[in-house]
N, C-alpha and C positions, 0 to 999 in steps of 0.2 A: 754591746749587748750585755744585757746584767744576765745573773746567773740564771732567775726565774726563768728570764726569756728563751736562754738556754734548755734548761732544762722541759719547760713546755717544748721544743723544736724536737728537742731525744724523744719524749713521748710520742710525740704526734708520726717520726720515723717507724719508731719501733708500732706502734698499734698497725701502720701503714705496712710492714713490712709480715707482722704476724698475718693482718689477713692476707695478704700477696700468697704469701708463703703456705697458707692455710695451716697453720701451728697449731696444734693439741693440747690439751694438759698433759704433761709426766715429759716433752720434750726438753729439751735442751737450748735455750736462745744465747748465742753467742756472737757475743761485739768486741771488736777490736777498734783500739781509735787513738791517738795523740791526740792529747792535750794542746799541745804545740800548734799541732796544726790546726786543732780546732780555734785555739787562740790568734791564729793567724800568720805564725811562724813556720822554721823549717824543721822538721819532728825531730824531738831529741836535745832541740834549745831554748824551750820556755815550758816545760813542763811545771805545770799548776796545783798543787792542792783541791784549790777552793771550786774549779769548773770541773776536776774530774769526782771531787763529791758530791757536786749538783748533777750529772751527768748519772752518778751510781743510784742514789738515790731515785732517780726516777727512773729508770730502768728495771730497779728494784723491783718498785711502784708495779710498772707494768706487769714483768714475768710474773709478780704475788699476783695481780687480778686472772691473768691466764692461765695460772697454776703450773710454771714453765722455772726451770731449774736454769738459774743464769751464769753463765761460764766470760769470765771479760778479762782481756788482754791487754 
């Protein structure tokens, strides 16, 4: 999977999870996640750079359109 691909799949979660959740502006969206295992590993032994900043970046993305203060772990 390239990072793109990636990064559209975080969006498309996170938009899915804000309406679920019915999120506000001024809240708090909070994601926690390895790398690792996103990468397909066991968490803690291939932690990435380059997917956890495709991953931040668009998470960003999102929280900025729904005016939501993003807290990541």
């Amino acid at each position: 999977m390239s990072y793109a691909e990636l990064a559209a799949q975080v969006a498309k979660a996170a938009e899915e999870l804000i309406a679920l959740a019915q999120v506000r502006a001024g809240q708090v969206l909070v994601v926690g996640c390895s790398t690792s295992e996103v990468l397909g590993s066991k968490i803690g032994t291939a932690g990435s750079e380059e997917p956890a900043l495709a991953m931040f970046k668009s998470l960003q993305a999102v929280a900025a359109k729904h005016e939501l203060f993003l807290a990541i772990q």
